[in-house]
TORPA-4810 file (N, C-alpha, C, O; in nm, 3 decimals):
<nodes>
NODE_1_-4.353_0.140_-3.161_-4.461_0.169_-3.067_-4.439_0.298_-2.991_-4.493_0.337_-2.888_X
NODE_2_-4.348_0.356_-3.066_-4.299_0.519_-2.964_-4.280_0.495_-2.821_-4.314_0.604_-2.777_X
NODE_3_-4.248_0.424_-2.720_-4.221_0.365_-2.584_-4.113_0.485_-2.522_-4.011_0.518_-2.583_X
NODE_4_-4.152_0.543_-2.392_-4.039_0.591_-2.350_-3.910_0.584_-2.367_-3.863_0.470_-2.360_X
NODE_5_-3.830_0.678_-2.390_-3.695_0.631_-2.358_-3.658_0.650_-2.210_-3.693_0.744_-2.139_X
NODE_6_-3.572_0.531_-2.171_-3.470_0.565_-2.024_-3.431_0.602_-1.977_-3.347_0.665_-2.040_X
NODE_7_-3.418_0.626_-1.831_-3.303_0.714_-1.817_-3.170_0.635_-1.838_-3.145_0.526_-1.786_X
NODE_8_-3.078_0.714_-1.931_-2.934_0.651_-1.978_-2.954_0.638_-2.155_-2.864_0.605_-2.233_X
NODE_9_-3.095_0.672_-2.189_-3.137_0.708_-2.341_-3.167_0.842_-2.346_-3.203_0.915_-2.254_X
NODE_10_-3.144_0.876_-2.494_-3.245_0.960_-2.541_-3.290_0.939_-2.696_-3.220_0.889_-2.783_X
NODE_11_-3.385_0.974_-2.706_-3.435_0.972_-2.857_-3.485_1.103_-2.923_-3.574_1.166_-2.866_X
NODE_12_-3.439_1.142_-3.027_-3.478_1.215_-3.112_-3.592_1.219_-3.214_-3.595_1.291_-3.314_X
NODE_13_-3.678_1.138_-3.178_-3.789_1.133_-3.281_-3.788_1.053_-3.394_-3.748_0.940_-3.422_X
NODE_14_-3.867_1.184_-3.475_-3.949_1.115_-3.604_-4.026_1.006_-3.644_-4.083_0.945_-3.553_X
NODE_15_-4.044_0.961_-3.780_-4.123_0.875_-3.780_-4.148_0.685_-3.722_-4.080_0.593_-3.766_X
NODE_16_-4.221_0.676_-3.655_-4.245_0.532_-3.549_-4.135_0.450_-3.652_-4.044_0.387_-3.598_X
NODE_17_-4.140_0.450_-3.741_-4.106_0.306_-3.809_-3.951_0.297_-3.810_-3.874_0.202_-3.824_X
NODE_18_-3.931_0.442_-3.788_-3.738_0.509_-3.791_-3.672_0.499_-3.681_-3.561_0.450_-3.660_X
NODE_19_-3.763_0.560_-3.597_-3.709_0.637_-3.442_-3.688_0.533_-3.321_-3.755_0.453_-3.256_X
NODE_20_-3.572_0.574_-3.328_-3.498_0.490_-3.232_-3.443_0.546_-3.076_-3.428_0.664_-3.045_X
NODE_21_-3.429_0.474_-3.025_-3.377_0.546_-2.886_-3.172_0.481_-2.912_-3.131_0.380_-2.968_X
NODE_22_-3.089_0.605_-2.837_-2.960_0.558_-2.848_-2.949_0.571_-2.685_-3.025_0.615_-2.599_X
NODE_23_-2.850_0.526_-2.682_-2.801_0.498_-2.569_-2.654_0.575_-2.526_-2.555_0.571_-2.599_X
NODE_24_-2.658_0.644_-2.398_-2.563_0.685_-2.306_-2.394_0.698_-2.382_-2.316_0.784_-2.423_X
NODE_25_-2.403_0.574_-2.369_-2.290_0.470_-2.363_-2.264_0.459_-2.483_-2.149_0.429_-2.514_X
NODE_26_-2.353_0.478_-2.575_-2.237_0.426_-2.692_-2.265_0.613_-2.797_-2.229_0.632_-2.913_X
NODE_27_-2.320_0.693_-2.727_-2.292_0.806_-2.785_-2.243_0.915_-2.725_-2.240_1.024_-2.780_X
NODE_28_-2.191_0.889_-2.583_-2.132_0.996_-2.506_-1.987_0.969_-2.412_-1.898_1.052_-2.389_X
NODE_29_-1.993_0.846_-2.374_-1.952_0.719_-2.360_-1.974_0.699_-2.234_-2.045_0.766_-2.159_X
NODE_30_-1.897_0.583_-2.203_-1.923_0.469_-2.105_-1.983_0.529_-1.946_-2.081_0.486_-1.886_X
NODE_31_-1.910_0.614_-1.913_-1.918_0.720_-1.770_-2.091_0.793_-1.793_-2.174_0.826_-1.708_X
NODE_32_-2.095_0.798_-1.935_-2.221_0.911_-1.916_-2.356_0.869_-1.914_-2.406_0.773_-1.973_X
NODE_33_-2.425_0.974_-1.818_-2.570_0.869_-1.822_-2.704_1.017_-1.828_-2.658_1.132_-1.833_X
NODE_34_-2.827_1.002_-1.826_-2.909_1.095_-1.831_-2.965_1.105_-1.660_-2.971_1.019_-1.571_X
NODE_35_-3.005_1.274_-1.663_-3.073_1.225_-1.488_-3.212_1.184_-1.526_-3.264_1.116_-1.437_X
NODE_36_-3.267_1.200_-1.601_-3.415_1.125_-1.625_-3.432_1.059_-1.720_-3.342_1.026_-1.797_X
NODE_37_-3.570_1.022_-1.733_-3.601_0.945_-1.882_-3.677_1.047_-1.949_-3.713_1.154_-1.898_X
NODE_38_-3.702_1.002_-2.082_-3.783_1.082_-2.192_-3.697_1.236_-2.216_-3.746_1.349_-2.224_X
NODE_39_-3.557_1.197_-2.225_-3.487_1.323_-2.323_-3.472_1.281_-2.424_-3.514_1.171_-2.460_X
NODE_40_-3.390_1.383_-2.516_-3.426_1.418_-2.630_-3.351_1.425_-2.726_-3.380_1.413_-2.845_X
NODE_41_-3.161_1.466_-2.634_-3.066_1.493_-2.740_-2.954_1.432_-2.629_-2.961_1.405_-2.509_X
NODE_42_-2.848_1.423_-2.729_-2.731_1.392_-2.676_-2.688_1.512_-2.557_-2.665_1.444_-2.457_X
NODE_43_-2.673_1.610_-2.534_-2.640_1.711_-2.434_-2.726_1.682_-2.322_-2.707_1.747_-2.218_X
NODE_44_-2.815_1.597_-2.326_-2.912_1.545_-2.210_-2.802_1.446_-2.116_-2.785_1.465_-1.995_X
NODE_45_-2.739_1.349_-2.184_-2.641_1.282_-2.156_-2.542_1.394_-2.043_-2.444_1.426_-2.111_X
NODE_46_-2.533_1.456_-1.915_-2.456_1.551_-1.893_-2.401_1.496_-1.700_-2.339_1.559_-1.614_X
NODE_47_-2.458_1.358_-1.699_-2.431_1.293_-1.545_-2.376_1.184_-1.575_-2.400_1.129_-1.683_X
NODE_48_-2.272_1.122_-1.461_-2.191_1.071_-1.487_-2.231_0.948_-1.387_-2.264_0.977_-1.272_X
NODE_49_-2.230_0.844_-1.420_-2.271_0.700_-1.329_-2.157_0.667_-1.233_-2.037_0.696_-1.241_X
NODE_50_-2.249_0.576_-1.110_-2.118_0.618_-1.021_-2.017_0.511_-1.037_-2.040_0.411_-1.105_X
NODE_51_-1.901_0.534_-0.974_-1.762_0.462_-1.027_-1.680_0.575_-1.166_-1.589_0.538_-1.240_X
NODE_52_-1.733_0.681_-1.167_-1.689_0.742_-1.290_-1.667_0.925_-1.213_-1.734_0.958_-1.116_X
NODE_53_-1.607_0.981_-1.251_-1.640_1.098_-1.209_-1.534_1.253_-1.317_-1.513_1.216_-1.432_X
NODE_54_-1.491_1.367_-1.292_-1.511_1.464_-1.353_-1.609_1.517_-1.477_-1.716_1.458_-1.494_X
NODE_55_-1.573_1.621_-1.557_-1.639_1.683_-1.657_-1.630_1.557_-1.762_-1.732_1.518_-1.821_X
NODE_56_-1.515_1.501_-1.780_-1.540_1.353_-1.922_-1.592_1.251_-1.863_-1.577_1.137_-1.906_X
NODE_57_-1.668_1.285_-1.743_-1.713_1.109_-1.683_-1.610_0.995_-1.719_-1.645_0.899_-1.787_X
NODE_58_-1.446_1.017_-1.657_-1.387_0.921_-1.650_-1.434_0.766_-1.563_-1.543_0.748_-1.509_X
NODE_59_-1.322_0.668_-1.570_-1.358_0.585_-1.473_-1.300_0.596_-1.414_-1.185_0.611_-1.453_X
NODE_60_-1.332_0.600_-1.250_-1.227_0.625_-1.124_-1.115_0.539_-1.126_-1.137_0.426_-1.169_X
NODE_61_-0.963_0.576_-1.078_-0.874_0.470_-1.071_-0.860_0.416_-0.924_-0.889_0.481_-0.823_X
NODE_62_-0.806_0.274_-0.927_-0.757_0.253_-0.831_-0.723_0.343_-0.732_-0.655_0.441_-0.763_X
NODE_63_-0.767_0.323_-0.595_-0.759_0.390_-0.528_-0.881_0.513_-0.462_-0.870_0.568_-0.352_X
NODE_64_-0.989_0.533_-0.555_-1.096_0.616_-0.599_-1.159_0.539_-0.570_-1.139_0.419_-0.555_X
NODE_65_-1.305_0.645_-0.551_-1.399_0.598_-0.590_-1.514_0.715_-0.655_-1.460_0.825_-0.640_X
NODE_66_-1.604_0.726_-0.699_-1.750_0.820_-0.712_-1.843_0.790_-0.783_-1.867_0.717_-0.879_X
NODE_67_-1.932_0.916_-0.666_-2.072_0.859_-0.663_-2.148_0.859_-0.758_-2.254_0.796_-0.760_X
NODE_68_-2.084_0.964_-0.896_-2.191_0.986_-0.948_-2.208_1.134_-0.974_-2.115_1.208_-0.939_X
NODE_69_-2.326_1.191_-1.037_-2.409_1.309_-1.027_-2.390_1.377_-1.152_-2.381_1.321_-1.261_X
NODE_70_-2.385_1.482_-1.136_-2.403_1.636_-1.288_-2.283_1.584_-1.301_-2.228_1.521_-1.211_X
NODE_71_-2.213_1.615_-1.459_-2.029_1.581_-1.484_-2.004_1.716_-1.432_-1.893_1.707_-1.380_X
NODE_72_-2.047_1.839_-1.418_-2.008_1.934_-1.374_-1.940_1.970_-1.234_-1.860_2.058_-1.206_X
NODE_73_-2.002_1.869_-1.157_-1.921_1.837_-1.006_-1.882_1.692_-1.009_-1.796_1.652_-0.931_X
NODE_74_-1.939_1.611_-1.092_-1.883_1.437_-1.029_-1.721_1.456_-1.000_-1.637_1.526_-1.056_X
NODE_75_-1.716_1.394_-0.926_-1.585_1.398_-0.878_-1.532_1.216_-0.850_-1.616_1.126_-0.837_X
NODE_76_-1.371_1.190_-0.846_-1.339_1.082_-0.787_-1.241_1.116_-0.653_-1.141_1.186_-0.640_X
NODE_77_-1.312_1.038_-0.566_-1.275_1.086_-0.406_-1.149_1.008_-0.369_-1.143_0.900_-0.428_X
NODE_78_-1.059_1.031_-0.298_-0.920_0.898_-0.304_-0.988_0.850_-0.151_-1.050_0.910_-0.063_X
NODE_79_-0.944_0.713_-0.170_-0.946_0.627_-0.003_-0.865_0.679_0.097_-0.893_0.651_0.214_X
NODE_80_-0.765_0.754_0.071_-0.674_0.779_0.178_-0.724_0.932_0.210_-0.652_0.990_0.291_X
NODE_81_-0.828_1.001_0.162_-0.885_1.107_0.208_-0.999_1.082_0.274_-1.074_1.169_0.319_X
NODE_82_-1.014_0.968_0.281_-1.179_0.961_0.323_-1.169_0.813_0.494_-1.203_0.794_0.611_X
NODE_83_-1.085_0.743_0.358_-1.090_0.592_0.466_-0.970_0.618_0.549_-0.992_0.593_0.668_X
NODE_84_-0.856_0.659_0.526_-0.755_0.659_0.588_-0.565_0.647_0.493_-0.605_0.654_0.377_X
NODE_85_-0.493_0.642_0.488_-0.386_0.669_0.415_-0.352_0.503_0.369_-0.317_0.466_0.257_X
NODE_86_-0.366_0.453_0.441_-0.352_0.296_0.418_-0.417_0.211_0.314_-0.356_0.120_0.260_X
NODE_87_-0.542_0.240_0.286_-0.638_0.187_0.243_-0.633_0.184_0.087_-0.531_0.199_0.020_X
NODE_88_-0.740_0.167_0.046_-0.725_0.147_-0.106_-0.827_0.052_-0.160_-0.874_-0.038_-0.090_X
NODE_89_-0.879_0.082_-0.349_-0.965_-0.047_-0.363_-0.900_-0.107_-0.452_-0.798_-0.070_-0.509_X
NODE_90_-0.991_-0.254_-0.470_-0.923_-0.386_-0.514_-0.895_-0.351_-0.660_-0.806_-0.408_-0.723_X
NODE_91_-0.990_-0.235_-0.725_-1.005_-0.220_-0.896_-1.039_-0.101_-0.912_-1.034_-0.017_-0.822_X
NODE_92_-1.085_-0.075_-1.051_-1.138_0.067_-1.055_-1.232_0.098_-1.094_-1.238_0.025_-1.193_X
NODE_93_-1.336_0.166_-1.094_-1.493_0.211_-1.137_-1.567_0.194_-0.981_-1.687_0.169_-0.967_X
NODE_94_-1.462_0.214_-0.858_-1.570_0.197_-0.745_-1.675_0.316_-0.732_-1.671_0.425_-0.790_X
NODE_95_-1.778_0.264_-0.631_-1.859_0.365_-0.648_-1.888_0.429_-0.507_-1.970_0.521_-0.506_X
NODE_96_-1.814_0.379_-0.356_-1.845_0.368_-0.235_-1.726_0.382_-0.139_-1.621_0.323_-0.166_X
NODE_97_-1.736_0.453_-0.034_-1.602_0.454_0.078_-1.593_0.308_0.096_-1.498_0.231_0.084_X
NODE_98_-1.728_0.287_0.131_-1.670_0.143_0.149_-1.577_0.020_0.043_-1.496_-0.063_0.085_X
NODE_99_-1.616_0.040_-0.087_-1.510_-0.008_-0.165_-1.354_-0.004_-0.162_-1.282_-0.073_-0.233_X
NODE_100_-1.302_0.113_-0.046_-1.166_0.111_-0.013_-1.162_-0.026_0.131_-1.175_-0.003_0.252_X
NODE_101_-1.149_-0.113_0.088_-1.156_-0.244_0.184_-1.038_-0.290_0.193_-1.025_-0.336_0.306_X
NODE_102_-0.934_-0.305_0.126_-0.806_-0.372_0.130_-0.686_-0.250_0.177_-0.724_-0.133_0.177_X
NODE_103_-0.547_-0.282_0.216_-0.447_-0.227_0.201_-0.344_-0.211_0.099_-0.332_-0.310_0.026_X
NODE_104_-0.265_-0.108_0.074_-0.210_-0.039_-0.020_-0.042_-0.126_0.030_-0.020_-0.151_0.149_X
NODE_105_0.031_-0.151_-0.052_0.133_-0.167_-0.005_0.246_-0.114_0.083_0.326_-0.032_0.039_X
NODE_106_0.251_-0.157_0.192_0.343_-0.159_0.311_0.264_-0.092_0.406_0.314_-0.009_0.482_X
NODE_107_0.112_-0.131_0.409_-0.002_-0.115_0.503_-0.015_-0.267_0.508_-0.016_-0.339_0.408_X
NODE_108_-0.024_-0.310_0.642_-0.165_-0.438_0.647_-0.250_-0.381_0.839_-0.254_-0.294_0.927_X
NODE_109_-0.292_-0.498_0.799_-0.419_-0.526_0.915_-0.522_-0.453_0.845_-0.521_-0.384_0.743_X
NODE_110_-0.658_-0.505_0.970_-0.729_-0.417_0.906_-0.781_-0.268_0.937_-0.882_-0.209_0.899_X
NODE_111_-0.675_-0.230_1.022_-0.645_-0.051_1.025_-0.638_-0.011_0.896_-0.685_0.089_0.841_X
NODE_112_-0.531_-0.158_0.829_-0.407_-0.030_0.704_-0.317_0.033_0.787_-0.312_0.155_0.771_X
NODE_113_-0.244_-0.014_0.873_-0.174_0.113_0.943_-0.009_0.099_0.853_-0.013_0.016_0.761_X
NODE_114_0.051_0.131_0.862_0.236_0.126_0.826_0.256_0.034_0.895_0.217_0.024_1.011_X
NODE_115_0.342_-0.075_0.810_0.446_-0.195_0.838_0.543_-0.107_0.928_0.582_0.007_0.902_X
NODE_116_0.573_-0.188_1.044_0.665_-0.122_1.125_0.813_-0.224_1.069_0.816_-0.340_1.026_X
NODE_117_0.903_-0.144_1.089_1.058_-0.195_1.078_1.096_-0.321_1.108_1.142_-0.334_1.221_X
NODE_118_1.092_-0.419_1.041_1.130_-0.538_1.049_0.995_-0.660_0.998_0.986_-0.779_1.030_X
NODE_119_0.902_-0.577_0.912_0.783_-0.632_0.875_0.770_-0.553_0.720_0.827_-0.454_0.673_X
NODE_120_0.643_-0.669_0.652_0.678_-0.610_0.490_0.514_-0.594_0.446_0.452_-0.637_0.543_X
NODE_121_0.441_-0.561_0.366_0.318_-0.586_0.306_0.330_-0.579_0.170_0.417_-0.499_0.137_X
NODE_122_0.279_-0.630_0.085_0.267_-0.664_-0.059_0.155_-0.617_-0.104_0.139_-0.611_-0.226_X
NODE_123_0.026_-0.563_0.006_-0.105_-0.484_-0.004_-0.176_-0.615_-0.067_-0.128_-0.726_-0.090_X
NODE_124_-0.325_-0.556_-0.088_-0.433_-0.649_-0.131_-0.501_-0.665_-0.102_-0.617_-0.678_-0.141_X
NODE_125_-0.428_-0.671_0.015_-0.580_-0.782_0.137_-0.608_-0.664_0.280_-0.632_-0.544_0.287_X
NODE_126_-0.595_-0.739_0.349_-0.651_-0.704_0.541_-0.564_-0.762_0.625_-0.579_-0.751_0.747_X
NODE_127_-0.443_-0.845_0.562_-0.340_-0.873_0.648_-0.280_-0.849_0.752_-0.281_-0.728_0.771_X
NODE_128_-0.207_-0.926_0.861_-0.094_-0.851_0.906_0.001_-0.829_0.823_-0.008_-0.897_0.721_X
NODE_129_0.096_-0.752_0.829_0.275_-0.723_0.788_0.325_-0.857_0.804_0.318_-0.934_0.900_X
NODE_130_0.383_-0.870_0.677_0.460_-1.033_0.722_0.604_-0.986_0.763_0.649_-0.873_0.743_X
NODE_131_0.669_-1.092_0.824_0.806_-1.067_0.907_0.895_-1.102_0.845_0.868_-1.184_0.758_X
NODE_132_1.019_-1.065_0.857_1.137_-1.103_0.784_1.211_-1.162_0.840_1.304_-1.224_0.788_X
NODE_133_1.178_-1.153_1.001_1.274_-1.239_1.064_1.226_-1.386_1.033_1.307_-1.478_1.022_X
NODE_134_1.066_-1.404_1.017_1.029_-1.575_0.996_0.996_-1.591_0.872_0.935_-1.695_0.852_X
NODE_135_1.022_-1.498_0.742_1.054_-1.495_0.620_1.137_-1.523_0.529_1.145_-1.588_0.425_X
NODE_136_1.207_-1.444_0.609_1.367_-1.427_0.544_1.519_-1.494_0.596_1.602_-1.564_0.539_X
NODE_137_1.511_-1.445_0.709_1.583_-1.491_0.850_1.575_-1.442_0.929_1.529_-1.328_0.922_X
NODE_138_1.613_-1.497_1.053_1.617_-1.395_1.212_1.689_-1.293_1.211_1.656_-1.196_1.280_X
NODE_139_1.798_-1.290_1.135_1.903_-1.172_1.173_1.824_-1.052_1.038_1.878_-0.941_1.042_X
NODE_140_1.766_-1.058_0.981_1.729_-0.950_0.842_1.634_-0.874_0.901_1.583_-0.926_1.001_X
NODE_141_1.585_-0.738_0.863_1.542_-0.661_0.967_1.460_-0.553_0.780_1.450_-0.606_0.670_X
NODE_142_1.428_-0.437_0.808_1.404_-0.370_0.704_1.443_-0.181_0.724_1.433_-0.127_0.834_X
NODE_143_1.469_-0.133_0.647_1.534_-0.004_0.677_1.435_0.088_0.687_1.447_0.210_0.699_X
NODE_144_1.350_0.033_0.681_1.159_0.156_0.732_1.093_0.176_0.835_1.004_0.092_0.849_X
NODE_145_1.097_0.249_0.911_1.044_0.245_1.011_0.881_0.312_1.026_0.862_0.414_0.959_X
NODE_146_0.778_0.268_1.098_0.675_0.278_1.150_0.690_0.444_1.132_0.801_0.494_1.150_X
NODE_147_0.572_0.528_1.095_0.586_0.656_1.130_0.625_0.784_1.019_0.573_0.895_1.002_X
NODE_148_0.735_0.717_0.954_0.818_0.802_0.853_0.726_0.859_0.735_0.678_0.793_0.643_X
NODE_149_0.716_0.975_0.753_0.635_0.991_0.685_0.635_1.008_0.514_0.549_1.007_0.426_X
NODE_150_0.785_1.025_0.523_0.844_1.005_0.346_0.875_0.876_0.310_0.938_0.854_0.207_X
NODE_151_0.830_0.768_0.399_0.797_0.625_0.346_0.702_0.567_0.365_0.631_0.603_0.459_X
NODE_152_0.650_0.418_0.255_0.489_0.434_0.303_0.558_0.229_0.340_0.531_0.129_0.273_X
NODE_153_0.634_0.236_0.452_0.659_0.090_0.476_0.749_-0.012_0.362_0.764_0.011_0.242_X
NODE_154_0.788_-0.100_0.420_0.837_-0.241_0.332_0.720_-0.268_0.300_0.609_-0.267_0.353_X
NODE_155_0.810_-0.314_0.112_0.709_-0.344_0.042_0.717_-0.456_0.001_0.651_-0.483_-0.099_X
NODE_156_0.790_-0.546_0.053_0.823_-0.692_-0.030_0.932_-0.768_0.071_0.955_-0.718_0.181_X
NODE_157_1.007_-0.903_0.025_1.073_-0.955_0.146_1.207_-0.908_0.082_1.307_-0.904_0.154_X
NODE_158_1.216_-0.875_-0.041_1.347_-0.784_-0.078_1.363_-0.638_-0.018_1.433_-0.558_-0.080_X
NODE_159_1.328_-0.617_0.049_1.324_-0.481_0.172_1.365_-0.540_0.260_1.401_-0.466_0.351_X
NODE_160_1.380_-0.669_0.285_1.432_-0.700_0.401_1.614_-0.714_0.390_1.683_-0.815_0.376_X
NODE_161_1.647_-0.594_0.402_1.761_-0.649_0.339_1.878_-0.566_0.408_1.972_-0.547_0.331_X
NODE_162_1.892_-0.516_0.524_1.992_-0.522_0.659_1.944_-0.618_0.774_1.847_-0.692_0.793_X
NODE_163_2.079_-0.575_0.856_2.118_-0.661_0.934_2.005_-0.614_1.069_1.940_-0.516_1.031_X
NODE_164_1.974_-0.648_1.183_1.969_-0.644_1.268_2.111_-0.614_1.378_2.223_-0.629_1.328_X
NODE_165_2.100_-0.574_1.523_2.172_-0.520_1.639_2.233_-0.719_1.662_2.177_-0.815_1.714_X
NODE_166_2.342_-0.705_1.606_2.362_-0.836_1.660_2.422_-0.992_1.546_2.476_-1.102_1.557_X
NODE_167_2.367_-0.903_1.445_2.414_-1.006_1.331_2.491_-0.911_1.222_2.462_-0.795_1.192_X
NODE_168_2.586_-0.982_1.177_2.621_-0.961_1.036_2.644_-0.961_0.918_2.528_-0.947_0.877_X
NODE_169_2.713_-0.967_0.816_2.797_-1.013_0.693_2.645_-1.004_0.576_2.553_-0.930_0.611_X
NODE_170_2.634_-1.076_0.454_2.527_-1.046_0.365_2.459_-1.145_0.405_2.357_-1.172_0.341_X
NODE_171_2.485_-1.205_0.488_2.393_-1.344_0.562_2.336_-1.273_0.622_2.232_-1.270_0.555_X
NODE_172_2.315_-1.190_0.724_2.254_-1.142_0.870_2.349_-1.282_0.986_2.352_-1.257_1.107_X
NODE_173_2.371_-1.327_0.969_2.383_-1.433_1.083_2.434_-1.355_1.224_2.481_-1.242_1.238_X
NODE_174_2.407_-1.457_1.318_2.463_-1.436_1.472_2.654_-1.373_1.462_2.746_-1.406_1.386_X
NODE_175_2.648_-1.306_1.540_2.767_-1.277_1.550_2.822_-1.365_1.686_2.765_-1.403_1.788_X
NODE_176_2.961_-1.380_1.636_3.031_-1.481_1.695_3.050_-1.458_1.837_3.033_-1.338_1.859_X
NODE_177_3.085_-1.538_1.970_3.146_-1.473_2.100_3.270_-1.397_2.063_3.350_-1.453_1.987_X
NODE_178_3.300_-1.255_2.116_3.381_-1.188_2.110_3.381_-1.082_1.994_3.483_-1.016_1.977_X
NODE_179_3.275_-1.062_1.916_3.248_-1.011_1.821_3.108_-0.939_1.782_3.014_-1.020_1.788_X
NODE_180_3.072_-0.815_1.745_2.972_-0.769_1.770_2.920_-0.672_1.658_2.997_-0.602_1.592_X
NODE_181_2.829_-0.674_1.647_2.747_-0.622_1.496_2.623_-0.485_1.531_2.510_-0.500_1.578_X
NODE_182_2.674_-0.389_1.500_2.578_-0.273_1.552_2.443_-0.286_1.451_2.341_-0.230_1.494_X
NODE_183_2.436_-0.340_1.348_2.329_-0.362_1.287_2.291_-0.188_1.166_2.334_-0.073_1.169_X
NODE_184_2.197_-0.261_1.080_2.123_-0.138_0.970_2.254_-0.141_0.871_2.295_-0.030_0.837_X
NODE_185_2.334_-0.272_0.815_2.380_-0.295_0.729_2.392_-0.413_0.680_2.316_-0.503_0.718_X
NODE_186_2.510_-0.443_0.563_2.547_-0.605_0.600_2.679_-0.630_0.623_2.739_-0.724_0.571_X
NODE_187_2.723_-0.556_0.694_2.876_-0.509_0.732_2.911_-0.662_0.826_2.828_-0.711_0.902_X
NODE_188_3.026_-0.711_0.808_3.068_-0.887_0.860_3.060_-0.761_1.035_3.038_-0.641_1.053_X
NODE_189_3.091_-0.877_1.119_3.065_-0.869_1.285_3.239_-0.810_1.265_3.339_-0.814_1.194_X
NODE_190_3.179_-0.755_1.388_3.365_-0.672_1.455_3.419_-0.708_1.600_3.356_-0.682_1.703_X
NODE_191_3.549_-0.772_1.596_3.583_-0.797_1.706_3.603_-0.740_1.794_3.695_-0.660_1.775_X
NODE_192_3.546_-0.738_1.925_3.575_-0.641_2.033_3.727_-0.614_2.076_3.809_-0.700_2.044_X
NODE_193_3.756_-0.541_2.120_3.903_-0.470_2.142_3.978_-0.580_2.208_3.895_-0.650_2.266_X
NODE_194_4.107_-0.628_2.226_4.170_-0.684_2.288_4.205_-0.590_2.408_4.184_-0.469_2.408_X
NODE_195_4.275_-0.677_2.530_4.323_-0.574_2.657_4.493_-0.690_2.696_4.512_-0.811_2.685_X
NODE_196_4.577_-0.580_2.740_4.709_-0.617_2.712_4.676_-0.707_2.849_4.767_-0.784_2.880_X
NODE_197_4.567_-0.707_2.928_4.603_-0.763_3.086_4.589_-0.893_3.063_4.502_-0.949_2.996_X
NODE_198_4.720_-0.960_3.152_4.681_-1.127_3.152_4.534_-1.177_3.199_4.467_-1.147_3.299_X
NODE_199_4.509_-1.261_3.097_4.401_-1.342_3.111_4.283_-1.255_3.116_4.198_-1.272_3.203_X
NODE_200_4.273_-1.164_3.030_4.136_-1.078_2.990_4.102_-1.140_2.857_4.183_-1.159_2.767_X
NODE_201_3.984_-1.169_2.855_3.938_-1.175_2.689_3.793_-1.114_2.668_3.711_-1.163_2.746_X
NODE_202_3.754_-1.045_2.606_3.643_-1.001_2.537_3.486_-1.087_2.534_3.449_-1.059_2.420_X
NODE_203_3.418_-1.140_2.571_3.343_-1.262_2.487_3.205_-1.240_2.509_3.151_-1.337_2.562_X
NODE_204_3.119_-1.130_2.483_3.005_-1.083_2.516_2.900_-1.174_2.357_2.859_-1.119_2.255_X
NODE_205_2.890_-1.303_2.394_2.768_-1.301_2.224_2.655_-1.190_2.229_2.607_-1.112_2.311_X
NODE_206_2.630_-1.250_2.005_2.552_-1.104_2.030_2.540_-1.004_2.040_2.430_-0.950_2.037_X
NODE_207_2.649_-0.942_2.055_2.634_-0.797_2.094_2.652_-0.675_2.039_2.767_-0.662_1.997_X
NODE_208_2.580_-0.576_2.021_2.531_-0.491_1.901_2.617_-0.327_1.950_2.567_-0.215_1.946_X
NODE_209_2.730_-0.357_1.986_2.802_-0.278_1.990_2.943_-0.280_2.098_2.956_-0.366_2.184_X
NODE_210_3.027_-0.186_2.077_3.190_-0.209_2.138_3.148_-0.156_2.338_3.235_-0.127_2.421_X
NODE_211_3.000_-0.158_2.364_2.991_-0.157_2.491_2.961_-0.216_2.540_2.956_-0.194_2.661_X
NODE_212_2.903_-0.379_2.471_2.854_-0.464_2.551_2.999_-0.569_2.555_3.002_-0.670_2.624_X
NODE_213_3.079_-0.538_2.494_3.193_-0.633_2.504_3.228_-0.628_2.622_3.214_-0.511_2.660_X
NODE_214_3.274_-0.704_2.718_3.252_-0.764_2.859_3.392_-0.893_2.869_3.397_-1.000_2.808_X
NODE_215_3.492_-0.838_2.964_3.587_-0.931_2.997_3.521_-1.012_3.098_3.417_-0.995_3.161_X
NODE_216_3.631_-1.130_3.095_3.642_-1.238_3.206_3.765_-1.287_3.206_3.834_-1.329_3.114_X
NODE_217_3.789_-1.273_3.348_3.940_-1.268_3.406_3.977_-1.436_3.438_3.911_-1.531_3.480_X
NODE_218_4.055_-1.425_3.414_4.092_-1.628_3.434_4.097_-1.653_3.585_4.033_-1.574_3.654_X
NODE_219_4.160_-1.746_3.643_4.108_-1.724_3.769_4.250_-1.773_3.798_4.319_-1.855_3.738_X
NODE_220_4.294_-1.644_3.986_4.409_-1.598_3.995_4.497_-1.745_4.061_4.463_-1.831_4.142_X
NODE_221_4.620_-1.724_3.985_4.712_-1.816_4.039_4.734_-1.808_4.153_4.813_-1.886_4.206_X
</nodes>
């Protein structure tokens, strides 16, 4: 019936009983589409649908997204240029800022901001940072801190994996009275100094270094 072709077709003619319309997609491929209907040749095919973007009308990756347009400018835009450094999308072929909705690993909330030091993200979602102290244990802490800009956060509860100001050994545990753990390893607790004076002893719990060690004098004969 000779019927328009689409936009995302074109047809080449000839006779009604022959002429067919092809499609985008299966002769330019998947990314490519026409800006109107009723073309004519494959080189009509020259815009790229959105979720797809450069000169081969790729599909955007993770992380991307685009809108669309001529392949001559389509472009794929990253979330962390647009939404923020945190951010990110769930898949790939997005087509919208807003499709950067979730966090990237060792981002949560729904800022996306950086897991601060002693917190982890696994990304995905809109989370908070989960903790390692009610994860892992109280004394386990993570070696990343909030800020750094050559790290992008803990990424798992295996990042949690020094000590805290106060605990030691490959446990993290409490350090003993009289013994004290400066922490950011898994180095066992260290006993505070002895003192030659009668009836001095050391016994500060807890304590995350050789200055909180703290005598108590026996009481004088």
């Amino acid at each position: 019936s000779c019927s328009e072709c689409g936009v995302g077709t074109f047809g080449t003619g000839g006779a009604s009983a022959a002429a067919v319309y092809t499609t985008w997609a299966s002769a330019a491929g998947a990314g490519f589409a026409t800006s109107a209907a009723c073309l004519d040749a494959l080189a009509d095919c020259d815009v790229c649908v959105a979720g797809y973007g450069t000169t081969s009308c790729t599909e955007c990756g993770v992380g991307t997204f685009g809108t669309g347009g001529a392949s001559a400018t389509a472009v794929c835009t990253t979330c962390a240029s647009t939404a923020g450094a945190g951010f990110t999308t769930s898949a790939a072929g997005q087509d919208a800022q807003a499709d950067c909705n979730v966090c990237v690993a060792g981002y949560g909330t729904t800022s996306c901001v950086q897991c601060a030091t002693g917190t982890y993200s696994t990304g995905g979602s809109l989370n908070a940072c989960d903790s390692c102290a009610t994860d892992v244990g109280a004394g386990f802490t993570t070696a990343v801190a909030n800020g750094i800009a050559t790290e992008a956060g803990a990424t798992a509860a295996t990042d949690c994996d020094i000590c805290v100001a106060g605990y030691g050994t490959a446990s993290c545990v409490q350090c003993a009275m009289g013994t004290f753990g400066a922490g950011g390893s898994l180095a066992a607790c260290v006993s505070c100094p002895t003192n030659a004076g009668a009836g001095i002893d050391f016994t500060d719990p807890v304590a995350d270094g050789v200055s909180a060690c703290s005598c108590s004098c026996s009481a004088c004969s």
